[in-house]
C-alpha positions in Angstrom: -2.7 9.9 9.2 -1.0 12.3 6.8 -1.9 12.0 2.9 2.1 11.5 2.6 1.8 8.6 4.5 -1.5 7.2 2.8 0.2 7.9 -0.9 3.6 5.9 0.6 1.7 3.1 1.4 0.0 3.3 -2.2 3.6 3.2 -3.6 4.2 0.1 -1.6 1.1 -1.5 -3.0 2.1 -0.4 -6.8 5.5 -2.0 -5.9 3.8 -5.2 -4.6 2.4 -5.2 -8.3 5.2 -4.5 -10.0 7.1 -8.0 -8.6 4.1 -9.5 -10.3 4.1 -8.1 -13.0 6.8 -5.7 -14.0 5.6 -4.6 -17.3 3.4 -2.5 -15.7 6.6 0.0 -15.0 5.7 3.1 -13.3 2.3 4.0 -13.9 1.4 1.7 -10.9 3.6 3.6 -8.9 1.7 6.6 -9.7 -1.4 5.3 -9.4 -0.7 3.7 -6.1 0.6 7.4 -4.7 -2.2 9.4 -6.1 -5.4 6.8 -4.9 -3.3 6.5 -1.3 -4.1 10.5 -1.0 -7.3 11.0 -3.1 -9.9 10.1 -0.6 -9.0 13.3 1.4 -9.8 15.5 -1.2 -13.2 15.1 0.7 -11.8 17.9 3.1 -13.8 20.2 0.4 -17.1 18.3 1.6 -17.7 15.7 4.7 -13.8 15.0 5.4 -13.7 11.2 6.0 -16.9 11.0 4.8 -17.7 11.9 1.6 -15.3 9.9 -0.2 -14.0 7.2 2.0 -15.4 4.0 0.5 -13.2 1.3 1.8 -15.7 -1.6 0.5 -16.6 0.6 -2.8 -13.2 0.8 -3.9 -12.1 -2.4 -3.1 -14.6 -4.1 -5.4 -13.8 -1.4 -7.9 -10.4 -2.4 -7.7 -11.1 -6.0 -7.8 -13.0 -5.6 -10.8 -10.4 -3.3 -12.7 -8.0 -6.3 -12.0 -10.2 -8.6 -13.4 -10.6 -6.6 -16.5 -6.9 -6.7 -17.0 -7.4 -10.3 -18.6 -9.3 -9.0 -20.9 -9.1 -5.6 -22.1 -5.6 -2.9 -22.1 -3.8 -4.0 -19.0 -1.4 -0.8 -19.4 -5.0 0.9 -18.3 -6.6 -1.5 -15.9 -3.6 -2.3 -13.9 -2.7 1.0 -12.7 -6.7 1.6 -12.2 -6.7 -1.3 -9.9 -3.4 -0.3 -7.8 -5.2 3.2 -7.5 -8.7 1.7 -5.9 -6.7 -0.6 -4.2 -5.0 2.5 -2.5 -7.9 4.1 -1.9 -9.5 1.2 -0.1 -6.5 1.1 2.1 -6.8 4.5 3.0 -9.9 4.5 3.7 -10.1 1.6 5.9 -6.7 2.4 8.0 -8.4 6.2 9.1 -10.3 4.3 11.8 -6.7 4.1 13.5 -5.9 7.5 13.8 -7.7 10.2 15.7 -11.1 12.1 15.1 -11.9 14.9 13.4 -11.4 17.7 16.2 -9.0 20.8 15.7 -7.3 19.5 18.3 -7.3 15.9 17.2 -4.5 15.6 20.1 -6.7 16.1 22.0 -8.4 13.3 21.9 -12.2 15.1 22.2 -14.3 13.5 19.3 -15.8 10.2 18.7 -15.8 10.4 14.6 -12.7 8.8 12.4 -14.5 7.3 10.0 -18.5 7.1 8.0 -19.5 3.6 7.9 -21.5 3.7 5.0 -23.1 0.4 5.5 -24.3 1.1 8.8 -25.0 4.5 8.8 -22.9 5.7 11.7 -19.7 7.2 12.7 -16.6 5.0 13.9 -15.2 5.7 17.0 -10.7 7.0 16.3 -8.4 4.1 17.8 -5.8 6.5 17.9 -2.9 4.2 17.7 -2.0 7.1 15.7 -3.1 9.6 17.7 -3.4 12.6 14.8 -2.2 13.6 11.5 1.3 14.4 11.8 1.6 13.1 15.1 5.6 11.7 15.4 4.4 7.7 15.8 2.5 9.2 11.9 6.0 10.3 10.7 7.5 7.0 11.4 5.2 5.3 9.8 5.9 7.2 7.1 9.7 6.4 7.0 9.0 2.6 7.2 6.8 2.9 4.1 8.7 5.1 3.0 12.0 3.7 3.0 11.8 0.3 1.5 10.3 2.1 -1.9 13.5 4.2 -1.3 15.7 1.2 -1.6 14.1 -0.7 -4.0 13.4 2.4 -6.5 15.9 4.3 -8.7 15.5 8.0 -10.8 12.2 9.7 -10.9 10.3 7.2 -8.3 13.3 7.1 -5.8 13.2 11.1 -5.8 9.2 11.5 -5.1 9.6 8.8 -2.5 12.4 11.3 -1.1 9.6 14.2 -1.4 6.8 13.0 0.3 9.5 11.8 3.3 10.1 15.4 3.4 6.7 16.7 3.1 5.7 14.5 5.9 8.8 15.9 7.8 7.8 19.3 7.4 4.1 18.8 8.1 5.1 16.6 11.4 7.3 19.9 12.6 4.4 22.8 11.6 1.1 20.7 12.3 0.2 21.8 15.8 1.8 25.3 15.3 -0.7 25.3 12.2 -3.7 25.3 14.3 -2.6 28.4 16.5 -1.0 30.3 13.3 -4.7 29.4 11.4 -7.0 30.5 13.8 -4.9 33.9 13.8 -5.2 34.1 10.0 -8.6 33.4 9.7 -9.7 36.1 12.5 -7.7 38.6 10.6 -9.1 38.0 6.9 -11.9 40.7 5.6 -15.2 38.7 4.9 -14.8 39.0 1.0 -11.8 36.8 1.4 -13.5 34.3 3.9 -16.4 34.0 1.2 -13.8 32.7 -1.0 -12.8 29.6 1.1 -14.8 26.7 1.3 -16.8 26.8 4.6 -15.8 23.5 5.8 -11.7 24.5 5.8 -12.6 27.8 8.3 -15.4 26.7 10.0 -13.6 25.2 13.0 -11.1 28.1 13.5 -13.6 30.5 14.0 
């Protein structure tokens, strides 16, 4: 799934919060947007690998919660509503498709480390890629209830990540094609600039 779509349903969650307990105003929003994306920063390293800790940051975020009755809840709040992200994200990348190129293809058997057992899970694909139309639209439907129920600043990055995810949806497979054309063309002192794991399949 798109990191749009992961940091929409992170909004949700911070909204989910906020009906609890509104004096925790818009950090939670934030936080809920930022930890729905942050575990693919690991595209740097081992994508869905390196920081996709569904367990790990569910018991961090249970334990941030649980601090909130006793220290700063401004702080712990939004910490927990940002694990709890996380752990969502992490967990729901089993339902989308591997980690090919081509993930439309439908030609590898990885979606997700399970760090408990050691192995690789097999994609579901009931999103069938990143940016994939059925990905888009689950975008829109997390998207669009923050839309309603939000107002300003919120409402209007709820409004940007629908149309980064509408962009991305329209460019992804072109992206591929137009990447592997870039990447051919680049001198090697410019390649040893990009982190190996971002070219290494468009070679």
């Amino acid at each position: 799934m798109m990191a749009t779509t992961h940091a929409l349903a992170g909004v949700l969650i911070g909204l989910g919060v906020l009906a609890t307990v509104p004096e925790a105003g818009a950090p939670v929003l934030l936080a809920g947007a930022l930890g729905g994306a942050f575990p693919d920063l690991d595209i740097l390293a081992v994508h869905r690998r390196t920081l996709h800790f569904p367990l790990g940051y569910a018991v961090l975020s249970g334990g941030a919660a649980a601090s909130a009755l006793v220290g700063p809840a401004w702080l712990a709040i939004p910490v927990a509503v940002f694990f709890a992200a996380a752990s969502v994200h992490a967990a729901t990348d089993v339902f989308g498709g591997g980690l090919e190129l081509r993930p439309w293809e439908g030609t590898s058997d990885r979606a997700l480390y399970d760090h408990l057992r050691g192995r690789w899970r097999r994609p579901r694909r009931w999103i069938r890629y990143d940016g994939a139309p059925e990905d888009f639209m689950l975008a829109l439907a997390l998207g669009l209830p923050a839309f309603a129920a939000l107002d300003g600043l919120p409402r209007l990055g709820v409004v940007a990540l629908l149309a980064l995810s509408g962009v991305y949806a329209m460019v992804r497979r072109p992206l591929v094609d137009g990447g592997e054309l870039l990447v051919g063309r680049l001198p090697p002192r410019v390649l040893r600039l990009i982190p190996e794991t971002l070219i290494e399949d468009l070679r």
